[in-house]
C-alpha positions in Angstrom: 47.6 -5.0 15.0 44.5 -5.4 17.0 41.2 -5.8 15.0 39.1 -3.3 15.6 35.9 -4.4 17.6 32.2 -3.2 17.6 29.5 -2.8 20.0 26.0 -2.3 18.9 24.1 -0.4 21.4 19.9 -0.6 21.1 16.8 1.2 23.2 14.2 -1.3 23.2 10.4 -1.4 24.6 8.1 -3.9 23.8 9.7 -5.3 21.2 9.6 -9.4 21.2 8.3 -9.2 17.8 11.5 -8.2 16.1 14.7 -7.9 18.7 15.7 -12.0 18.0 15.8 -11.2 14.3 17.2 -8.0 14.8 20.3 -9.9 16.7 20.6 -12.9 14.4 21.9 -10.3 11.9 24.5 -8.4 13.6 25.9 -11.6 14.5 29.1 -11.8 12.3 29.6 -8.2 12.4 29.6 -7.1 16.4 31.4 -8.3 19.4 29.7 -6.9 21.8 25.8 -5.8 22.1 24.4 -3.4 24.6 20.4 -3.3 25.5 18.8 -0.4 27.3 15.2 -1.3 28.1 13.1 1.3 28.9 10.2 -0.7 30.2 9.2 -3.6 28.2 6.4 -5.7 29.4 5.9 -8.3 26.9 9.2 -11.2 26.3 11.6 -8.9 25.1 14.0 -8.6 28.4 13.8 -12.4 28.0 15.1 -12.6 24.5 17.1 -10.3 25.0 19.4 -12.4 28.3 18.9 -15.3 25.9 21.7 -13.6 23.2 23.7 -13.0 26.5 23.6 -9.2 26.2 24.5 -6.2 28.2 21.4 -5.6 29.6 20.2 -2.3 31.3 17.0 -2.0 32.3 16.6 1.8 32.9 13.3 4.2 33.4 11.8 6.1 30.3 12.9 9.7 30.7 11.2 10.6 27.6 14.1 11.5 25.9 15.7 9.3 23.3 19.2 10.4 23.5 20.0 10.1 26.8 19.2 6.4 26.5 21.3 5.8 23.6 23.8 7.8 25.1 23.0 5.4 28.3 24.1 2.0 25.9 26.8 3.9 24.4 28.6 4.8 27.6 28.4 1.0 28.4 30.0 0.2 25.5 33.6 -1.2 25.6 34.6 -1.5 22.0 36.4 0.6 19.4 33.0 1.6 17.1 29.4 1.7 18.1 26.7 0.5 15.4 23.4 1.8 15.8 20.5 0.0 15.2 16.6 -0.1 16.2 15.1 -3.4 16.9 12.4 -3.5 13.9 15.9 -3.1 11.8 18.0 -5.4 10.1 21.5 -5.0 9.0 22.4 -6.2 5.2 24.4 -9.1 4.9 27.5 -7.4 3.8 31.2 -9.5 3.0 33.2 -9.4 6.1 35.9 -7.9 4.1 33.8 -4.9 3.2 33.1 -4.7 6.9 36.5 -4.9 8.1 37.5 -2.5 5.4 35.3 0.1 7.3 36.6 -0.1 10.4 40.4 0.0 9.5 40.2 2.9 7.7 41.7 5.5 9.6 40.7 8.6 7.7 37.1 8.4 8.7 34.8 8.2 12.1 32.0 7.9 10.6 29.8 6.0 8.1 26.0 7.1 6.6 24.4 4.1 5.7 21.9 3.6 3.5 18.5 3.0 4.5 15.4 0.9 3.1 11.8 1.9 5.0 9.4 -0.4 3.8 5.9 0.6 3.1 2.7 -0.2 3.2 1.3 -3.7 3.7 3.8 -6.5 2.3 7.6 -6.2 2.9 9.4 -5.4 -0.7 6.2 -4.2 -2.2 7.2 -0.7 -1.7 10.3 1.5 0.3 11.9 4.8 0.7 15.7 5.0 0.5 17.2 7.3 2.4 20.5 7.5 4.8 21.5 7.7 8.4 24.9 7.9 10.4 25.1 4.2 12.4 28.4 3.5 12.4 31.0 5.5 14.6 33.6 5.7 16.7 33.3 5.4 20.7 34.7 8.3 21.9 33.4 10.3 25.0 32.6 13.5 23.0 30.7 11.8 20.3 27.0 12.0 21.6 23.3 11.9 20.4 21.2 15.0 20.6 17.8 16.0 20.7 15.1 14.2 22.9 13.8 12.9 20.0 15.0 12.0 16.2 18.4 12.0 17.8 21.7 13.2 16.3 24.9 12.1 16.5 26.8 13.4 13.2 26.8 16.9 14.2 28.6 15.9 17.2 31.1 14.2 15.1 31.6 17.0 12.9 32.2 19.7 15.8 34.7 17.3 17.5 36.4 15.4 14.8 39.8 16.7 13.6 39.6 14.8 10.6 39.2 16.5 7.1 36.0 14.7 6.3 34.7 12.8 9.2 32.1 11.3 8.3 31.0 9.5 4.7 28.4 7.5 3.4 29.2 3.4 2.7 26.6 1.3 0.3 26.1 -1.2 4.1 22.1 -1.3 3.7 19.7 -1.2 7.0 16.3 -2.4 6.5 13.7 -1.1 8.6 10.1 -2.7 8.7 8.8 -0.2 11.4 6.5 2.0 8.4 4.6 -1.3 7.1 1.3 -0.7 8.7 0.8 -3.8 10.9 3.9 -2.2 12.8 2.4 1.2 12.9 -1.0 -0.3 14.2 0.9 -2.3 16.9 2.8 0.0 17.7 1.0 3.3 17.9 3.4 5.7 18.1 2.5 8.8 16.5 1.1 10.4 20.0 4.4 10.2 21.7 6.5 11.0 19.0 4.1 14.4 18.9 4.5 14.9 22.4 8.5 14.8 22.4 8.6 17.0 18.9 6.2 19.3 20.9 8.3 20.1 23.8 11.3 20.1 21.1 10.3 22.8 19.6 9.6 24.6 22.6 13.2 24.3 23.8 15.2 24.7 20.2 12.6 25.7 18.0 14.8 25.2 15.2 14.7 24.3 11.4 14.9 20.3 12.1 12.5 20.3 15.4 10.2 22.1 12.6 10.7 19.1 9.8 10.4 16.4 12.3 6.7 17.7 13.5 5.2 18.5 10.2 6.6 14.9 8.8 4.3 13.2 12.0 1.3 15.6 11.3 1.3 14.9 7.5 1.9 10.8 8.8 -1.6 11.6 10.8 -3.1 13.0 7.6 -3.1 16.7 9.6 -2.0 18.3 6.4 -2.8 22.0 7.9 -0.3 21.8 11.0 2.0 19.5 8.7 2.4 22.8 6.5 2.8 25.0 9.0 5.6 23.3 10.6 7.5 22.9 7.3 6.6 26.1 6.3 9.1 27.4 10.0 11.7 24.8 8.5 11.6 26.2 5.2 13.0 29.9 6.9 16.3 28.2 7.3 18.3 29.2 4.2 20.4 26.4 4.3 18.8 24.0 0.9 22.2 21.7 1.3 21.3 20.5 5.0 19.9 16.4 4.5 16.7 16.9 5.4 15.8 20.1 3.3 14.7 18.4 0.1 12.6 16.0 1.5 11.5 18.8 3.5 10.1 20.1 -0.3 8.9 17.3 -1.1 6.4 16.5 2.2 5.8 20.3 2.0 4.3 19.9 -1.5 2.2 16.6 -0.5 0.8 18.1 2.1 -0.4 20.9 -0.1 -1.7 18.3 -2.7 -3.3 16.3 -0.3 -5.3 19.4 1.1 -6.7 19.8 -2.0 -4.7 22.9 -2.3 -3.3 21.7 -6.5 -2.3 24.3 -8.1 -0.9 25.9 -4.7 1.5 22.5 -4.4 2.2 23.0 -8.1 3.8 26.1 -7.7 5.7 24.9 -4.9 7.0 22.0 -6.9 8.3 24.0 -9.5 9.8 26.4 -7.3 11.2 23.1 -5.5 12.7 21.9 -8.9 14.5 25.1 -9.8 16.6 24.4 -6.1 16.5 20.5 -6.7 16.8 20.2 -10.6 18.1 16.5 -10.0 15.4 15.1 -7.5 13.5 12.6 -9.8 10.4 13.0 -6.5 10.0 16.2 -7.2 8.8 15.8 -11.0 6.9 12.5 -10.2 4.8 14.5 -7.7 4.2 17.2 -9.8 2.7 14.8 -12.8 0.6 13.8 -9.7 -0.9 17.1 -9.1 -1.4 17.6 -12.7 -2.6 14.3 -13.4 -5.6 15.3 -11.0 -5.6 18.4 -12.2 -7.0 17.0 -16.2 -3.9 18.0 -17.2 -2.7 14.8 -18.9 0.1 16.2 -21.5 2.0 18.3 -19.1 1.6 15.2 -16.6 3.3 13.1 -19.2 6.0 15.5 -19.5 7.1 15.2 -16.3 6.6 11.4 -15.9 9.2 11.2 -19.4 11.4 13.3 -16.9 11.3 10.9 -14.5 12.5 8.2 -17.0 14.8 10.5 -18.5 16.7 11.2 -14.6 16.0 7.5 -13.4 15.6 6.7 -9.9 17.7 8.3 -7.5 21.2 7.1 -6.3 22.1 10.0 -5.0 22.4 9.4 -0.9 21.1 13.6 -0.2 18.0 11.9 -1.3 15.0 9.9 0.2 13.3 8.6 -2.9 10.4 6.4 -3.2 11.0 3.1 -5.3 10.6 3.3 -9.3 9.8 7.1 -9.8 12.5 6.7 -12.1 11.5 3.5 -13.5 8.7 1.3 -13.3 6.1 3.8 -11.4 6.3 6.5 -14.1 5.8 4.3 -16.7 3.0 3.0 -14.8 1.8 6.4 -14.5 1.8 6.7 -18.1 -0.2 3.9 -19.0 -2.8 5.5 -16.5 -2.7 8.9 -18.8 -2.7 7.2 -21.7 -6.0 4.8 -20.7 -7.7 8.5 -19.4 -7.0 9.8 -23.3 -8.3 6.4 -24.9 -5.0 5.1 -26.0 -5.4 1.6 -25.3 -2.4 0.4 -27.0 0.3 2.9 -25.8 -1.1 2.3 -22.0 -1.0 -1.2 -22.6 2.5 -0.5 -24.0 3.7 1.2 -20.9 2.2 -1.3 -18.6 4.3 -3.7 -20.3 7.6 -1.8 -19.6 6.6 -1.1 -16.0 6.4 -5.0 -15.8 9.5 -5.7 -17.4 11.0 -3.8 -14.8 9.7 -4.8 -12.0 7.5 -8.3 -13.0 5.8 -7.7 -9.2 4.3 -4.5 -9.0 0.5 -5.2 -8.0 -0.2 -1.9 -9.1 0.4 -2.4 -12.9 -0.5 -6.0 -12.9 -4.2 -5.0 -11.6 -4.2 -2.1 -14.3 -3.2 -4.5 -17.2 -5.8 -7.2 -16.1 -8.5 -4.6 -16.0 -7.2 -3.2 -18.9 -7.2 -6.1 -21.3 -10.8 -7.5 -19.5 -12.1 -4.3 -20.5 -10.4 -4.3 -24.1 -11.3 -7.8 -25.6 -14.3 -10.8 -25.0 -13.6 -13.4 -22.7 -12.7 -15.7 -25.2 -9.8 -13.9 -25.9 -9.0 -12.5 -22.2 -5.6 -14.9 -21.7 -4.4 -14.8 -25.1 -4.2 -11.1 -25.2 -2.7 -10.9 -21.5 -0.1 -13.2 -22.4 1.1 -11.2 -24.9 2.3 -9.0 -22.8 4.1 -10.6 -20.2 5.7 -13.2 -22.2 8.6 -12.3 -21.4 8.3 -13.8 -17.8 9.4 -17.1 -17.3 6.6 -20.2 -17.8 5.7 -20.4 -14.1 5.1 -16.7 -13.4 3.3 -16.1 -16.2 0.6 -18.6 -16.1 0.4 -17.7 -12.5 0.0 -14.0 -13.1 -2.7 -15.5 -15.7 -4.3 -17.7 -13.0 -4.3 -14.6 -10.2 -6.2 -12.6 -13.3 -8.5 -14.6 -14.2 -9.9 -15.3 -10.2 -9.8 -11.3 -10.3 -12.6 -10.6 -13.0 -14.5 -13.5 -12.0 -13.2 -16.2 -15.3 -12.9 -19.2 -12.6 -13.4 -21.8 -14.8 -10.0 -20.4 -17.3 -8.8 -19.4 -14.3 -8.0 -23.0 -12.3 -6.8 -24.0 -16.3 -4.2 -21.3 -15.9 -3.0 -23.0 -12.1 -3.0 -26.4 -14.0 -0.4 -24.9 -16.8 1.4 -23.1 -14.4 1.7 -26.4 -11.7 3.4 -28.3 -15.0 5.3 -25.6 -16.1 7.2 -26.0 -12.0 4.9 -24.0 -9.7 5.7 -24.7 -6.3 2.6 -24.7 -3.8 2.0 -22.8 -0.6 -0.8 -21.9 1.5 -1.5 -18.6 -0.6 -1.8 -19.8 -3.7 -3.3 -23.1 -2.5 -5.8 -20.8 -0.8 -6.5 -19.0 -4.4 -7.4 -21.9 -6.5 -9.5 -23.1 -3.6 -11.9 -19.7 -4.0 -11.5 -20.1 -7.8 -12.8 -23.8 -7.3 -15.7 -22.7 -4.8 -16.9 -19.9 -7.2 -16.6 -22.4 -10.1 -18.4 -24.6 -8.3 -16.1 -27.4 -8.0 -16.9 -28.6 -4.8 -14.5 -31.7 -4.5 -11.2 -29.1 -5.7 -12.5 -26.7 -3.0 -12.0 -28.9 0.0 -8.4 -30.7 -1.4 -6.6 -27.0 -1.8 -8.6 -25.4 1.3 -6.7 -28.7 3.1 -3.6 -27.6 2.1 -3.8 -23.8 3.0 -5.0 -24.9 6.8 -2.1 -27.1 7.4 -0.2 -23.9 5.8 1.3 -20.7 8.0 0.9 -18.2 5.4 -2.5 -18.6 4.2 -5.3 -15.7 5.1 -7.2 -17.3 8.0 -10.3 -15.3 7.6 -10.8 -16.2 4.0 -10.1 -20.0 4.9 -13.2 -18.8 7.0 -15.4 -17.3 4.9 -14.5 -20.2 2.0 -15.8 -23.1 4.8 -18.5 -21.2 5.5 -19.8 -20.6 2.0 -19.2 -24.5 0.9 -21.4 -25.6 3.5 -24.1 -23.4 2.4 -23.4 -24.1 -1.0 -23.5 -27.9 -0.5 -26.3 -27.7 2.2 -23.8 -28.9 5.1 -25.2 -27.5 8.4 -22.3 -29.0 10.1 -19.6 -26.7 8.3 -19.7 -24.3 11.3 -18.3 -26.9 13.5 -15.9 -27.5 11.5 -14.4 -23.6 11.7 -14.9 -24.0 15.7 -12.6 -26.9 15.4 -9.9 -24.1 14.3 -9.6 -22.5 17.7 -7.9 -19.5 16.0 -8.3 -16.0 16.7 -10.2 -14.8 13.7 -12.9 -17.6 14.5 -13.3 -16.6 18.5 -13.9 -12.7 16.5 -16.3 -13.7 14.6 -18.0 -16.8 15.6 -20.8 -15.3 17.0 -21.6 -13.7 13.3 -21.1 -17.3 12.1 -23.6 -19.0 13.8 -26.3 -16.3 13.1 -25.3 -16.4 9.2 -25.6 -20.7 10.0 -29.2 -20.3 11.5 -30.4 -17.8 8.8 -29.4 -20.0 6.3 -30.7 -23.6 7.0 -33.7 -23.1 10.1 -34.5 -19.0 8.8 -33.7 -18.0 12.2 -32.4 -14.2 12.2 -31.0 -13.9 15.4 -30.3 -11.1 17.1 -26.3 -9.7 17.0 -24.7 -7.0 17.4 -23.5 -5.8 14.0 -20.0 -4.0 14.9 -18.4 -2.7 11.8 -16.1 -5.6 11.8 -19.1 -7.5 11.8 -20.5 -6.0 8.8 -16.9 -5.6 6.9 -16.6 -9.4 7.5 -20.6 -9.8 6.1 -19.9 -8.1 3.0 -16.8 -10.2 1.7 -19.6 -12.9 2.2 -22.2 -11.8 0.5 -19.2 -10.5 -2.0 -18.7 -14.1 -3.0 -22.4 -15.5 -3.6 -22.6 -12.5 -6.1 -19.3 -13.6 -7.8 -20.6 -16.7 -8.2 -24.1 -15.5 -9.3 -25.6 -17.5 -6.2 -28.2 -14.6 -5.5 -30.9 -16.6 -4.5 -28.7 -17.9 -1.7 -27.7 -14.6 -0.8 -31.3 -13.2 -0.5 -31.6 -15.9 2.6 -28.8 -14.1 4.6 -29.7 -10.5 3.7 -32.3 -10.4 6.9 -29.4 -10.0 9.2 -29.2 -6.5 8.0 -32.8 -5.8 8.6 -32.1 -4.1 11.5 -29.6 -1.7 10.2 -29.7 1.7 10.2 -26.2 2.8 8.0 -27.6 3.1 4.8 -23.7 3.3 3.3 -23.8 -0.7 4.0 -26.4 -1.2 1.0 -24.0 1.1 -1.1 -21.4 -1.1 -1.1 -23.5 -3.9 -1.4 -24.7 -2.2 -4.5 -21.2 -1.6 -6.0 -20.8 -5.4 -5.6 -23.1 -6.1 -7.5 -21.9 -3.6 -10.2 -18.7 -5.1 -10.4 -20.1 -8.1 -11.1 -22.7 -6.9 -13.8 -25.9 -7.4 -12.0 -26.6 -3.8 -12.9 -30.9 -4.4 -12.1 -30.0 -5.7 -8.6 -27.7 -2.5 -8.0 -30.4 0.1 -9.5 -33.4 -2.1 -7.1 -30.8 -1.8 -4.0 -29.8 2.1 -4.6 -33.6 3.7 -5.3 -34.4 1.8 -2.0 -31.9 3.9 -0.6 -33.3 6.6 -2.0 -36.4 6.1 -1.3 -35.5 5.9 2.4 -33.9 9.3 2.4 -30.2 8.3 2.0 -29.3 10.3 -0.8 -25.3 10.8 -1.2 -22.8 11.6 -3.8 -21.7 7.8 -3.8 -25.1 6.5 -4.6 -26.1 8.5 -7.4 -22.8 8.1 -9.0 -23.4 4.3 -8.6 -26.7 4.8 -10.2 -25.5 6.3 -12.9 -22.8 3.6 -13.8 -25.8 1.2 -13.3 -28.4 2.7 -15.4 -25.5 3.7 -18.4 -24.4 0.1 -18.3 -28.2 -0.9 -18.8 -28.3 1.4 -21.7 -30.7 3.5 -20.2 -28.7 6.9 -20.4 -31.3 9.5 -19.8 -31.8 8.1 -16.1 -27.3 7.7 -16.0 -27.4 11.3 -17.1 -29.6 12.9 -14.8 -28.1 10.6 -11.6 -24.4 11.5 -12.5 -25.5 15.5 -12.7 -26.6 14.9 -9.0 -23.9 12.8 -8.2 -21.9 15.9 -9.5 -23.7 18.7 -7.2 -23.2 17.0 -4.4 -18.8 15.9 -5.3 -17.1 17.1 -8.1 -14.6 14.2 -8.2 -13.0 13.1 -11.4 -14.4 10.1 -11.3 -17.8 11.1 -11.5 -16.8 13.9 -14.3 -15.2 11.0 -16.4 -18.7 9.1 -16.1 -20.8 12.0 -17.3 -18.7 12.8 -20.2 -18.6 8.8 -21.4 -22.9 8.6 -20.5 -22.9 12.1 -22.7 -20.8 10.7 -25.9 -23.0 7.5 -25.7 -26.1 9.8 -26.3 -23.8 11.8 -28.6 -23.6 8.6 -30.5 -27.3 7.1 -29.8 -28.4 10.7 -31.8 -26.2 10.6 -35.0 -26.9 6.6 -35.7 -30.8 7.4 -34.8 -30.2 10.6 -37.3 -28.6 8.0 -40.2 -31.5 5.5 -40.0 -33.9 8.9 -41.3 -30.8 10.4 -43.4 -28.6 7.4 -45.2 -27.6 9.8 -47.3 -25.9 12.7 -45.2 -22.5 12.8 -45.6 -22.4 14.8 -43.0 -23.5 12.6 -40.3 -20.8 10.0 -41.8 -18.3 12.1 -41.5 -19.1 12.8 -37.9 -19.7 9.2 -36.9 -16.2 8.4 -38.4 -14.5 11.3 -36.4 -15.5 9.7 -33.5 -14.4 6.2 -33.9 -11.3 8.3 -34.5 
């Protein structure tokens, strides 16, 4: 008997970032591989002849099942695997594999498939499944310009019972991280092709498929609309439905439409009682809505279902797990319970020791709970569980993050005997713990190691050079970064040299001051504040004499907030002011300013204005706190005149309660 044999047909454009990668892990599992290009330009066609592929080079028709059904027609083998080139197929055991494609009772298979999110691979994903495995037969063929189909053709034409089934193979897809999105820019076209989709079927899935790009595009009106047609199709068991719900309801929510998506939620919940995205969404809503108890309900639902398994499903990461208890700890810190959101924190972590989310929230947390003195003692307690290296690492990373340098590079030294192994990222953290700690000599031995490193943040290498020569009165530093001939440099040399001649000769030359520009200023100035080098950064702030966006000197201002130089943020916001750039961010800021300076009439009468201009939660939150500080300033003031009034101790007790 003949082993079966597999082609795996690709559309490609543009895509010599990915494709060799792509290839390199198909390699045990295909004999054959079919490439329709549709009009690459970069060195794709050129990786592509280098695998020693089938290689068609074909005109873009706009239509992206007639190119796969292009590949698939030039494929000569028994099953066709389906796979884009920003995908990569799981390393599965070649009997598993070969189990698939013997089994005659199926043609076929749903795999599972990971989307990851958001900036860093593994940080965050969607799970869901598509059909990428079937057999080559004439009358199996994508539909659908766009978001093709293929399993509906199987279904019609199969004559087995249950054609097609879902395996646990695993395709990982890195085309949602959002350096690919940027790069590849996308959204347009895809519009376009869903457009004229519509226009032709103007069907249920045509529907889902639009409003899902209009809500990726943050157009949360037309994004409802179009899942609103979808929604007319009575059919809740179709694949797509429940996510269909669940974008439906976002969209809603992030209108600003609450209580709207709320009702929709529960509505969703009755139809999809098992859908652990549902409930997590809703404790969203509610959680913005100041409703913290019911929120928590929901969340303990969440843990109660656990994340889904279920492959009907596209399901965000943890919802079952480590993001609701995550969640929790967020409710519990808005209702004062320090302990029981430390407490969740703690089981977030345990499952999932590399969420950044919780790890920032339990740094803040216990900064904002204890002195400094007792900062890495309390953190360690909870996440002892962690081995010795990542845990005095985690301690390292928190202690660069509120600004405790000098524990911090203690931290690295416990966590480099306890085994850590250095690369350019974490050689490129204790150098900025070093510069802001003023250890000079450290500073240039780890910044030597991250520049000899491919993984290290080039920019901050940058900006770290930059400020060392200032802060140890090198004038030459700047040739040094030239000496880099990297991309980032040749960006931003031109702001270099002015910040150089400002500096050392007082020379403020005239540049253009491009929002990149003036992003790339403010992680500068960033670090002479965190380093309480003010003086030093009074001699660069002429370069933004010129400047007419008074939002710069906002954020300016909450720098130096979150570094406690409260006068400095109060002098830099009433100059705003002053100059007629009044907003809803500025007062606010004031008033965190002023009510950290004690001065709480001035916070109170900021954060009302603050209030009339956004009614934000963050801003309600701050008025209520500024109010039970004056709440407390008046029954202490009252106890100085009346030691005697039981009443007022009775009141000042119920408080601390």
């Amino acid at each position: 008997m003949n082993k079966p044999s597999v082609a795996l047909c690709m559309i490609v454009k543009n895509e010599e970032d990915y494709l060799a990668e792509c290839l390199n892990s198909v390699k045990n599992y295909v004999d054959e591989v079919v490439i329709v290009d549709t009009g690459s330009t970069d060195k794709t066609i050129e990786i592509a002849k280098h695998y020693k592929v089938k290689l068609i080079e074909s005109i873009w028709q706009g239509n992206f099942s007639k190119a796969r059904n292009l590949a698939i027609n030039n494929a000569k083998c028994d099953w066709i695997l389906i796979l884009d080139a920003d995908e990569r197929l799981e390393q599965v055991a070649i009997k598993k594999w070969q189990a698939l494609l013997n089994n005659n009772y199926v043609d076929g298979y749903n795999f599972k498939v990971i989307d990851y999110l958001g900036d860093k691979q593994g940080q965050s994903y969607v799970s869901g499944t598509s059909l990428r495995l079937f057999r080559n037969k004439p009358q199996y063929r994508y539909q659908r310009r766009i978001h093709e189909q293929i399993e509906k053709s199987i279904i019609t034409n199969s004559k087995k019972t249950t054609p097609c089934v879902f395996s646990e193979v695993i395709i990982y897809h890195y085309g949602y991280l959002a350096e690919t999105i940027k790069k590849k820019n996308k959204t347009e076209r895809n519009i376009s092709l869903l457009q004229a989709e519509v226009e032709l079927n103007g069907d249920a899935y045509s529907h889902y498929n639009l409003g899902a790009e209009y809500l990726r595009i943050a157009d949360y009106q037309k994004a409802v609309t179009n899942f609103n047609m979808c929604l007319q199709s009575p059919n809740y068991k179709l694949g797509y439905m429940a996510e269909c719900h669940k974008k439906m309801a976002l969209s809603l929510y992030l209108m600003g439409t609450y209580k709207q998506s709320l009702l929709f939620l529960q509505d969703s919940i009755k139809i999809y009682p098992d859908y652990t995205d549902l409930y997590f969404l809703a404790s969203e809503v509610l959680y913005t809505l100041g409703e913290f108890e019911l929120a928590s309900n929901y969340l303990k639902k969440c843990l109660q279902l656990g994340d889904v398994y279920k492959h009907t499903y596209t399901s965000l990461k943890g919802v079952g797990s480590f993001r609701a208890f995550y969640r929790l700890g967020l409710i519990a810190e808005e209702q004062n319970k320090t302990e029981l959101a430390l407490g969740y924190y703690h089981d977030s972590l345990k499952i999932n020791p590399s969420f950044i989310y919780v790890i920032k929230a339990l740094i803040n947390l216990v900064a904002n709970t204890v002195p400094e003195a007792e900062f890495v003692n309390k953190l360690l307690v909870y996440i002892n569980f962690m081995n010795e290296v990542d845990k005095y690492n985690i301690a390292f990373l928190a202690c660069t993050q509120i600004g405790y340098y000098t524990e911090a590079l203690k931290m690295f030294n416990y966590a480099t005997k306890a085994g850590l192994v250095l690369n350019g990222k974490i050689a490129l953290n204790v150098s900025l713990a070093s510069l802001l700690a003023r250890d000079y000599s450290t500073v240039q031995q780890y910044l030597n190691i991250a520049l000899k490193s491919n993984n290290a943040d080039t920019l901050m290498i940058i900006r770290i050079m930059l400020v060392l020569g200032f802060f140890k009165q090198d004038q030459n530093m700047i040739k040094n970064i030239i000496t880099l001939q990297n991309k980032s440099v040749k960006e931003y040399i031109e702001l270099y040299r002015a910040l150089n001649e400002l500096f050392f000769n007082n020379v403020n030359t005239e540049i253009d001051l491009t929002d990149n520009y003036i992003a790339e200023c403010l992680e500068i100035f960033n670090m002479f504040i965190c380093s309480n080098q003010i003086a030093y950064l009074k001699l660069l702030l002429p370069i933004f004499s010129s400047l007419r966006n008074m939002d710069v000197w906002v954020k300016l201002s909450r720098f130096y907030i979150n570094n406690k130089q409260y006068k400095l943020a109060v002098l830099e916001l009433l100059d705003c002011h002053k100059r007629g750039h009044k907003t809803a961010e500025s007062f606010y800021l004031l008033g965190l300013a002023y009510s950290s300076l004690g001065l709480l009439h001035e916070a109170m009468c900021n954060t009302q204005q603050s209030i009339k201009l956004c009614r934000d939660l963050k801003t309600i939150k701050l008025l209520s706190e500024i109010y039970n500080k004056m709440s407390d300033a008046v029954l202490f003031e009252g106890l100085k005149r009346f030691p005697e009034s039981q009443e007022l101790h009775n009141k000042i007790s119920g408080r601390r309660l």
